[in-house]
SEDOTOR-524590 format. One line per 10 residues: number of its first residue (from 1); their letters; for each residue x negated, y, z negated of C-alpha. Coordinates in steps of 0.02 Angstrom, whole numbers. Layout:
// residues N
NUM = A = X Y Z; ... $
This chain:
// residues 372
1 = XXXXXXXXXX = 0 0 0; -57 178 45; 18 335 84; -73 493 148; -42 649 202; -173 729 292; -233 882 400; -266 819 590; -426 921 579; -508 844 432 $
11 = XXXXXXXXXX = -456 693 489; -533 695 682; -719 769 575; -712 624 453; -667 500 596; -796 555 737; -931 536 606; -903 350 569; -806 276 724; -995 271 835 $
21 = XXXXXXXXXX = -1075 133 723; -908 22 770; -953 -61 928; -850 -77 1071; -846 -277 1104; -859 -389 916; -839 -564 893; -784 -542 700; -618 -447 703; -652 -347 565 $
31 = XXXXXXXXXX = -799 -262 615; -677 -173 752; -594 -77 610; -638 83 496; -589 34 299; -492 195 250; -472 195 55; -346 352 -21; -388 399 -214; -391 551 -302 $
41 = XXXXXXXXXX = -356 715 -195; -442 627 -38; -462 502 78; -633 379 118; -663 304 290; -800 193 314; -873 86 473; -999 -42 492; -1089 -154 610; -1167 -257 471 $
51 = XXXXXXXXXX = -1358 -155 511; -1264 8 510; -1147 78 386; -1068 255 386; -960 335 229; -886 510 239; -713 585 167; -580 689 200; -497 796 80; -299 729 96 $
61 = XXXXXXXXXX = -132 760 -13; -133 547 -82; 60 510 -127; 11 335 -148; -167 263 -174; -226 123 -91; -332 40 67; -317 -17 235; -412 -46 381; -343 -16 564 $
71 = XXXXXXXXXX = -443 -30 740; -574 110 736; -584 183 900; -400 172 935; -377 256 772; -478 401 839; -420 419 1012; -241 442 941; -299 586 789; -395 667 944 $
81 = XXXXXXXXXX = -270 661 1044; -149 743 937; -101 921 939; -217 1034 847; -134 1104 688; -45 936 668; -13 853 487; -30 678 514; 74 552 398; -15 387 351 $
91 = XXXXXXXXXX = 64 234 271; 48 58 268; 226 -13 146; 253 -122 286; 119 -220 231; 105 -265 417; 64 -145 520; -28 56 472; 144 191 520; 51 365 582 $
101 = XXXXXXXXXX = 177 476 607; 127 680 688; 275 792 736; 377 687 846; 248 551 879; 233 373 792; 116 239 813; 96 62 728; -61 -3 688; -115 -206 675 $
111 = XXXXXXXXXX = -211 -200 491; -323 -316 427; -361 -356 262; -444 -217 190; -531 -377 65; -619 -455 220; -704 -274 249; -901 -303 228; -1016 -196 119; -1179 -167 158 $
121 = XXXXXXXXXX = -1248 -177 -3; -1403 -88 -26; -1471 -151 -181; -1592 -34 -259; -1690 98 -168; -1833 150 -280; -1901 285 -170; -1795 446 -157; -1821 629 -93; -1723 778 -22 $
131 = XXXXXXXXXX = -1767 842 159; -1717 992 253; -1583 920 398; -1700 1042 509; -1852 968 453; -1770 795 483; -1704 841 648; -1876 894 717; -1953 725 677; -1820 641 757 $
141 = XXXXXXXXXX = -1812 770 900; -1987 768 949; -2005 567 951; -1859 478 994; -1887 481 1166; -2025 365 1152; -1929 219 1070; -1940 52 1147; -1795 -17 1215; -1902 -200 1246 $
151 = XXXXXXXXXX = -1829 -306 1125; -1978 -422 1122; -2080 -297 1022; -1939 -253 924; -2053 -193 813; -2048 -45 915; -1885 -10 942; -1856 145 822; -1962 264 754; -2096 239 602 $
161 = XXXXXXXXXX = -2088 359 430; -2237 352 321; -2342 495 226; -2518 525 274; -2633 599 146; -2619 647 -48; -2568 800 -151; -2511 964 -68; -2591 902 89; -2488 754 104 $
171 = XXXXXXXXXX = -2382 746 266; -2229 646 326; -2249 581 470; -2152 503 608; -2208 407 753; -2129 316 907; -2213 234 1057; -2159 102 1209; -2354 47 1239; -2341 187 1400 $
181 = XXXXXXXXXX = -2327 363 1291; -2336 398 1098; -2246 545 1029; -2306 590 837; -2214 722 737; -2242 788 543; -2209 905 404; -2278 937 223; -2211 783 125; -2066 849 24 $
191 = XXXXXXXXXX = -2085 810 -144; -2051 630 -236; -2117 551 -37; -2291 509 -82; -2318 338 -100; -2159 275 2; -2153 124 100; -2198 151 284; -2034 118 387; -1965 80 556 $
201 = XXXXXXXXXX = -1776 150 568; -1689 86 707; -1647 167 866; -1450 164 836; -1494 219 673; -1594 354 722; -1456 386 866; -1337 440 749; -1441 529 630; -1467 639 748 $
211 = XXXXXXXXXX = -1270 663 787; -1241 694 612; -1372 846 570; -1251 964 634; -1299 1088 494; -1489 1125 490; -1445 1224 318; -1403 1057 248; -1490 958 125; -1503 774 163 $
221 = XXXXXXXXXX = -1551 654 28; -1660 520 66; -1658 358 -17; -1751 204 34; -1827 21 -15; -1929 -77 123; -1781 -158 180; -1640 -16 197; -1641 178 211; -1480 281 150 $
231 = XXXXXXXXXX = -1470 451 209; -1348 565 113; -1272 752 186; -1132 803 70; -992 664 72; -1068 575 211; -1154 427 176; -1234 334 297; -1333 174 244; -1448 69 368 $
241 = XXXXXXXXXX = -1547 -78 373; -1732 -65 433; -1838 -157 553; -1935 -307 479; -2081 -287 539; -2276 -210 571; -2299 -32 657; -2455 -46 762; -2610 54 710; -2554 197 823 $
251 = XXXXXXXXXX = -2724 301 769; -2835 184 865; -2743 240 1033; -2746 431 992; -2876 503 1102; -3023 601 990; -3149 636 1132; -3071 689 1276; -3146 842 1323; -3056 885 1493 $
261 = XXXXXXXXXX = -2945 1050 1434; -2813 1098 1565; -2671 1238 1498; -2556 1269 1610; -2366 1341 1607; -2234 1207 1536; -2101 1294 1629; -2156 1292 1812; -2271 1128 1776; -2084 1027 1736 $
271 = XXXXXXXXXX = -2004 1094 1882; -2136 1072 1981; -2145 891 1934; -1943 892 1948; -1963 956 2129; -2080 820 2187; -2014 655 2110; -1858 707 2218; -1954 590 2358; -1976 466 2257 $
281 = XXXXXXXXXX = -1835 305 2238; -1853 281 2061; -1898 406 1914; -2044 314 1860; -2144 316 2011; -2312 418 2002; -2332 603 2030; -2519 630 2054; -2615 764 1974; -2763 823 2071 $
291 = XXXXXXXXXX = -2863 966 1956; -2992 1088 2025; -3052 1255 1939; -2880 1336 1902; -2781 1255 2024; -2676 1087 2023; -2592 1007 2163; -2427 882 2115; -2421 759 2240; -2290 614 2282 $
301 = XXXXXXXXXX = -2302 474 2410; -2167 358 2450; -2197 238 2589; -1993 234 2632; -1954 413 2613; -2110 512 2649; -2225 636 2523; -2211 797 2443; -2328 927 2356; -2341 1079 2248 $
311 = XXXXXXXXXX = -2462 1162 2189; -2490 1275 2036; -2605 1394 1947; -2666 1312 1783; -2831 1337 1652; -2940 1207 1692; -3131 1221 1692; -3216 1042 1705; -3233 956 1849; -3108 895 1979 $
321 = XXXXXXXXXX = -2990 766 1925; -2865 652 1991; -2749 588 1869; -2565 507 1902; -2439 480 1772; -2247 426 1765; -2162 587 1826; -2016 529 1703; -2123 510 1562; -2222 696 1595 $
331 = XXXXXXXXXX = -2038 776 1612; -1975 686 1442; -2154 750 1341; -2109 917 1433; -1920 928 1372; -1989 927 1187; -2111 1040 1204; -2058 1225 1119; -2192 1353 1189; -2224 1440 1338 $
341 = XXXXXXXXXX = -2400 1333 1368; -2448 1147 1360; -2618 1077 1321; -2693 935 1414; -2829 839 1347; -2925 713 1493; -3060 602 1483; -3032 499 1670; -2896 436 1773; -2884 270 1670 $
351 = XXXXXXXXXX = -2889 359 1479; -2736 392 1376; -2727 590 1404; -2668 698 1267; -2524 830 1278; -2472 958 1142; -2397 1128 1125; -2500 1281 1118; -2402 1342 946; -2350 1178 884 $
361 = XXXXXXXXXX = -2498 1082 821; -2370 960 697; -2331 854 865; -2428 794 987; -2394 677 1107; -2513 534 1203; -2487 474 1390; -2557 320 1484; -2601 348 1655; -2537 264 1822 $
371 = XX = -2661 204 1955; -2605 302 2142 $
């Protein structure tokens, strides 16, 4: 038994933050449906794909208290497709079937028992710490792109927090790569960090940590074990499981001595890169670099279509180079980039080259190179 009265708005903010983790396609019924539990002066929705688990609440006038869960994503498609404004009506004495009633509209919704809804018990998380959402979303921000999506090294398939260093000059760090490009972010370790397990948070997770910043004001608090990683914003809770397994020593493929410096203009070097990957099929063929004193020429070949080149004024002082790289991969290192100029550190055409931001020394970012 439950009975609810609640604003449409409040509703559709509490809903879109936990009906993502639900997947589309399940094999255990009950994963296809948010738990919504009424007590007090509001109501609790929760999701969960038994790696993933997302909490938040709505404020809601409860007449009676109680639980139920109903199919997530048809839940939401009906609150958003509601008139805004709308009070929405919620109650389940049928014991059968969820009645949502709005103005003129009704629906019935199939329940499950709200007793067969799974909790992802996260035992006890010893380490915990607050972080600034913006802080948060800059780590995330600046690696994610590099995430593996092979599941063979699943190891690699999200996106490795651990603090480097002691005292005030401790940093948190956070560190993604696919074996082709490495992308490593940090900022001063917030306090209570130091000494925290290194983890690997998932890519799904990370996914929708990233959805749910939407406040860089906010204060998130971080709680973790080796095992799971809660994340807490106000009322939302969201809960995850980690990735069992060992980060590779990423230092050992961080370049230290190449001594090749080329600066050049992030702006026209990504459109110029944009313009001539047009010729080529796919996104990941090579764009080749060709470097002589201040002056680079982009150049694709593509033995169906034909070639293309562009050339551009850069900085660039040591001897003539030619370099190719995934034109995908240079435009995804150049999306995340936040100044004007980009710094290229080469050694030869078969070194991982180095790539950071003129202002931004907390991120840098290392690229393998292609053979053309």
């Amino acid at each position: 038994m439950m009975r609810v009265r609640i604003e449409r708005a409040n509703l559709l903010k509490a809903l879109n933050h936990v009906h993502r983790v639900v997947e589309r396609r399940n094999t255990i019924p009950i994963l296809a449906n948010v738990l919504m539990k009424a007590e007090g002066s509001e109501l609790s929705l929760k999701a969960t794909d038994l790696d993933l688990e997302i909490v938040d609440k709505a404020p809601a006038s409860v007449e009676q208290p109680g639980s139920v869960t109903v199919p997530a994503h048809m839940l939401y498609d009906i609150v958003r497709k509601l008139p805004e404004g709308a009070e929405i009506a919620l109650d389940s004495e049928s014991g059968q079937a969820m009645a949502l009633k709005a103005g003129r509209a009704r629906f019935a919704l199939q329940m499950l028992p709200d007793s067969d809804f799974p909790d992802l018990n996260a035992g006890d998380l010893p380490v915990s710490f607050p972080l600034s959402a913006e802080q948060l979303k800059r780590l995330i921000d600046r690696t994610q792109f590099a995430i593996s999506t092979e599941e063979t090294r699943y190891y690699l398939n999200g996106i490795y927090f651990h603090v480097m260093g002691e005292g005030a000059n401790a940093r948190l760090r956070a560190v993604a790569t696919d074996g082709h490009r490495l992308a490593k972010a940090e900022v001063s370790a917030p306090a209570g960090s130091v000494g925290m397990p290194g983890v690997i948070v998932p890519r799904k997770t990370v996914g929708e940590v990233q959805k749910l910043l939407e406040d860089p004001q906010a204060e998130v608090a971080v709680s973790l074990s080796d095992s799971k990683i809660r994340l807490a914003i106000g009322d939302l809770v969201l809960t995850s499981k980690l990735i069992d397994g060992t980060f590779p020593d990423y230092e050992r493929v961080i370049p230290k001595a190449n001594d090749k410096v080329l600066t050049l203009d992030k702006s026209e070097f990504k459109n110029a890169v944009d313009r001539v990957s047009t010729i080529s099929s796919d996104r990941g063929r090579a764009v080749k670099l060709s470097l002589t004193a201040d002056k680079m020429v982009l150049a694709v070949n593509n033995p169906d279509s034909g070639s293309a080149t562009d050339e551009l004024p850069v900085g660039y002082e040591s001897e003539p180079l030619d370099i190719g790289f995934n034109s995908k991969y240079l435009l995804d290192i150049a999306d995340q980039l936040t100044s004007e100029e980009a710094i290229f550190k080469l050694a030869d055409p078969g070194s991982p080259t180095l790539i950071q931001d003129s202002a931004d020394s907390d991120a840098i970012y290392v690229l393998m190179p292609m053979r053309v």
